[in-house]
C-alpha positions in Angstrom: 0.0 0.0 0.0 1.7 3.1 -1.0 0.8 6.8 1.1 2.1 10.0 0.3 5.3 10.4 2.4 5.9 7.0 3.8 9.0 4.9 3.2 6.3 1.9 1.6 9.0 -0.9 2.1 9.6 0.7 6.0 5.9 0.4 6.6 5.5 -3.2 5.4 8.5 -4.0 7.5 7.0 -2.3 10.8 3.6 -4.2 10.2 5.2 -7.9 9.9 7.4 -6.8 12.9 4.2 -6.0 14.3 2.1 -8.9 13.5 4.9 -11.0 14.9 5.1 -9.8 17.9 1.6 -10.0 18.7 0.2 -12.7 16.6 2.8 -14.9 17.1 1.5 -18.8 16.0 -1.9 -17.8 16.4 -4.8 -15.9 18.4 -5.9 -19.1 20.3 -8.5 -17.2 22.6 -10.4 -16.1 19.1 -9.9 -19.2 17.6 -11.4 -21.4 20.3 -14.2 -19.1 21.2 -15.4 -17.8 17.9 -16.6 -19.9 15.3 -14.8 -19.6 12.3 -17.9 -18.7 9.8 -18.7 -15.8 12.0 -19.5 -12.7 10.8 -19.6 -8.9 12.4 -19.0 -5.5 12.4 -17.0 -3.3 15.1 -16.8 0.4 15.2 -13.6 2.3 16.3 -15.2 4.5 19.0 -13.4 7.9 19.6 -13.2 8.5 23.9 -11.3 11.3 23.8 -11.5 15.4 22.4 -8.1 15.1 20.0 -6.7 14.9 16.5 -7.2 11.6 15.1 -3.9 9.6 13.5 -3.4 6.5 12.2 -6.2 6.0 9.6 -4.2 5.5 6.7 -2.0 3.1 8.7 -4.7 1.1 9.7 -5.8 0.7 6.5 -2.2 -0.3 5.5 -2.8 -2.9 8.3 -6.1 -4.4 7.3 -4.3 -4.5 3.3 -1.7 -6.6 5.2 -2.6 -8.6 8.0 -6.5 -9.2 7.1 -7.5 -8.1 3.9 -10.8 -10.0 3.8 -11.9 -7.1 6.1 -13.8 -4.0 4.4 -13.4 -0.6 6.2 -15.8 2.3 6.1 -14.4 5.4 7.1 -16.1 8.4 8.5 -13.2 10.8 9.7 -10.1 10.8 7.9 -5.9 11.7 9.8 -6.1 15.3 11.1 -9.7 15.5 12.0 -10.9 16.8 15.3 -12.6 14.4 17.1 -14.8 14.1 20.3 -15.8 11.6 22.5 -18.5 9.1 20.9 -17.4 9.9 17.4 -16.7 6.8 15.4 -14.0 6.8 13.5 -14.3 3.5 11.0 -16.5 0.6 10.8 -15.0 -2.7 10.1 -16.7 -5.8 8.5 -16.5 -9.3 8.0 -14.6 -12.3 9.9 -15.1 -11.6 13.8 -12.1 -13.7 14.2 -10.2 -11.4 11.8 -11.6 -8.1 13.5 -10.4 -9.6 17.2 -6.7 -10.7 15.2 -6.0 -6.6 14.3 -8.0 -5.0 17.2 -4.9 -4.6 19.7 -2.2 -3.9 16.9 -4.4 -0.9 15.2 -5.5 0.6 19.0 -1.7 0.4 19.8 -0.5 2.8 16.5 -3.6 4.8 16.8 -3.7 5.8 20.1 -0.5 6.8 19.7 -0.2 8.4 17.0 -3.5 10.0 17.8 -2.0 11.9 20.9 1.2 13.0 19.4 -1.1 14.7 16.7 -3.4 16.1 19.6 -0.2 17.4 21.1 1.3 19.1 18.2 -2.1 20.7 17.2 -2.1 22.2 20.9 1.8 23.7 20.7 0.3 24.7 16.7 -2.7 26.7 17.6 -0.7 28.4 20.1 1.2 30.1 17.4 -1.3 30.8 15.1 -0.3 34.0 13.1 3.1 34.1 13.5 5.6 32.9 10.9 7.7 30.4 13.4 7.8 26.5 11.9 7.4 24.5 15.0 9.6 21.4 14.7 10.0 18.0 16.4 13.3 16.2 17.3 14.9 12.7 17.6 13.3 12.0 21.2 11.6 9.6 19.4 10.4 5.9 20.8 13.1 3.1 18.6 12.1 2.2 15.9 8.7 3.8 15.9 10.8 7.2 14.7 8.3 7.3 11.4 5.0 6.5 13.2 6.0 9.4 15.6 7.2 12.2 12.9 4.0 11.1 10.7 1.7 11.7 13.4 3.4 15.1 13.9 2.4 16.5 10.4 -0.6 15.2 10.9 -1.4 17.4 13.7 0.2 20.2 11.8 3.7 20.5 12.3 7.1 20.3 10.6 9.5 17.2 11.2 13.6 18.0 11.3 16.2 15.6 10.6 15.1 12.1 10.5 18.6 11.2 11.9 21.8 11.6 12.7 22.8 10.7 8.6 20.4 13.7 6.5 21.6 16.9 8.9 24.5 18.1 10.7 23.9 19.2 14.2 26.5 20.7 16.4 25.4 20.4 19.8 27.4 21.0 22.8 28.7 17.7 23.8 30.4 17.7 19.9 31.3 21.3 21.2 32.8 20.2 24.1 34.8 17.3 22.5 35.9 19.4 19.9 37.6 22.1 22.1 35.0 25.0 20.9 32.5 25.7 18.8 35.2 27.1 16.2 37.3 24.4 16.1 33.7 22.1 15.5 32.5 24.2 12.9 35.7 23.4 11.1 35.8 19.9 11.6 32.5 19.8 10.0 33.2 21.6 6.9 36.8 19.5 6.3 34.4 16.0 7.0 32.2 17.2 4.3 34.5 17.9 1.7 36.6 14.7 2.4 33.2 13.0 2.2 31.9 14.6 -0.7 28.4 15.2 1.3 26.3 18.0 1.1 24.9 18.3 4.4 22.9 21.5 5.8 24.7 22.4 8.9 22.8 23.9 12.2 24.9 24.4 15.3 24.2 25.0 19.0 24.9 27.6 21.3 24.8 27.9 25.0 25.4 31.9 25.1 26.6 35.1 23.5 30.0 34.2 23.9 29.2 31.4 21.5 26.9 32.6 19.3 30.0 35.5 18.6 32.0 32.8 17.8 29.9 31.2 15.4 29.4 34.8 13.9 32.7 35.6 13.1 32.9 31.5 12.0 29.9 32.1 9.6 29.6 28.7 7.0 26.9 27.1 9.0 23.1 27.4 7.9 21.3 27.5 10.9 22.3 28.9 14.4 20.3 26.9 17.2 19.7 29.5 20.9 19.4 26.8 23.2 17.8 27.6 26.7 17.9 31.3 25.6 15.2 33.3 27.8 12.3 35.4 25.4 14.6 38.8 25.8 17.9 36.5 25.4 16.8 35.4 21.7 15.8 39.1 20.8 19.1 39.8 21.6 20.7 37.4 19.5 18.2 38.1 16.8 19.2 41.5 16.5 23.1 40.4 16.3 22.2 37.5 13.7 20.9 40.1 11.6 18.9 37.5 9.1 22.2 36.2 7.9 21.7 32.7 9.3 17.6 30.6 10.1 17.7 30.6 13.7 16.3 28.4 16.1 15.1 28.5 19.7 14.8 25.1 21.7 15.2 24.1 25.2 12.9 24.4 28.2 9.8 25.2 25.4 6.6 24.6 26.8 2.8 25.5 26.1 2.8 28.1 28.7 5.9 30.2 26.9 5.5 29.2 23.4 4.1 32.1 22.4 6.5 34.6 24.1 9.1 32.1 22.2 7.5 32.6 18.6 6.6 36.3 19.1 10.5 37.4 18.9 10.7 36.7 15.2 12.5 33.2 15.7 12.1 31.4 12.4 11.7 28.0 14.5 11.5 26.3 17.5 12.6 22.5 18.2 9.8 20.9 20.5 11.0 17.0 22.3 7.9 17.2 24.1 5.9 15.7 21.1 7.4 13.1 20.8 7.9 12.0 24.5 5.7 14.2 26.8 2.3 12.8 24.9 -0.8 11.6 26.0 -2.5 8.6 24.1 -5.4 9.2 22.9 -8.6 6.8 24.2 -9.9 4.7 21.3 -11.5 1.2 21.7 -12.6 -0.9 18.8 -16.2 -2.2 19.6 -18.8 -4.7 18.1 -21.3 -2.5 16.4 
């Protein structure tokens, strides 16, 4: 099954990882209990106010693990939701339906409350021109579930690891020597290499972010644990020459105050690792 964005032979790996785990040689509590000519019907039930996520995988999981299922689907990835709203239908084999329950609720709810999350820290820049991105706090594994849910709920993923970016960040600082002597080491690596690589780097203060100034060759200077008035400050001495980038210590209370100093974007963790699932359950209709 291919969707727009997704790596089709990543997906087909997760979902036989998946099935694995779970099915293992069987779903013996189904298979003794239920006959096998049954037939029925079971709605996913929404319990919770949130952005739905996971539709199109669950699709790509019925395609998979149980394709004589049918799905009928009434609210597609990146609608709001409230509690009683039902979000599929599924039909045919009840042992079938019971076999892809658990493994769809699993990626669903999941996915469901990174997207809720990220809606949340998107609203609460509304109107301003900051990209709000997530990072490589990210569960194993699961990395492209995760980032997938995140544009879903409307924001912007960053690197998907440490091979498509280059990110300075102060332990490679502090190995280094300086930030300087970093920058450098960068810039020799990527002409031995023959890699183009965009290049952001971290810094802790002024003294740093001078030093990366006078540097210049990077394309993206990261404020980390800069204060509101701090990055307004450094704003003013980046002078547009360089994207900039606040993370660090970012929550929904201070977001705004964050965005409002012109930042062009700021690096959230918490949607990744500070989410909520979101309460689905998978009924007989």
């Amino acid at each position: 099954m291919r969707i727009e964005g997704i790596d089709a032979v990543e997906l087909e790996d997760f979902i036989n990882r998946a099935i694995k785990e779970d099915l293992g040689d069987g779903d013996h509590t189904s298979l003794a209990c239920i006959d096998e000519a049954a037939q029925g019907t079971a709605n996913l039930l929404v319990k919770d106010a949130g952005v739905l996520a996971g539709v199109e995988l669950a699709k790509a999981i019925l395609a998979q693990l149980t394709p004589e299922l049918s799905i009928e689907v009434f609210l597609e990835d990146g609608a709001k939701v409230a509690v009683g709203d039902i979000a599929f239908r599924l039909s045919g084999p009840s042992q079938s339906i019971l076999k892809v329950e658990r493994l769809i609720l699993n990626c669903m709810q999941r996915m469901s409350g990174i997207a809720s999350l990220t809606a949340r820290y998107v609203e609460e820049v509304a109107g301003l021109k900051v990209q709000l991105l997530d990072t490589r706090k990210t569960t194993p594994t699961l990395r492209f579930l995760e980032k997938w849910a995140v544009r879903i709920g409307g924001g912007n993923n960053y690197r998907t690891g440490l091979y498509d970016r280059i990110m300075i960040k102060d332990n490679h600082i502090d190995f280094c020597g300086d930030v300087q002597t970093a920058i450098q080491q960068v810039l020799f690596y990527l002409v031995a290499e023959n890699k183009d690589l965009a290049i952001t780097v971290e810094v802790r203060d002024m003294a740093e972010l001078e030093a990366v100034l006078e540097m210049g060759q990077v394309d993206r200077i990261m404020l980390d644990n800069f204060s509101p008035a701090e990055i307004k400050t450094a704003l003013a001495k980046i002078k547009g020459e360089f994207e900039t980038e606040a993370s660090g210590g970012i929550t929904l209370e201070n977001l705004r105050a964050y965005a409002e100093t012109g930042v062009d974007f700021i690096s959230v963790g918490a949607l990744t690792h500070s989410f909520q699932s979101l309460d689905l359950s998978l009924k007989k209709s």
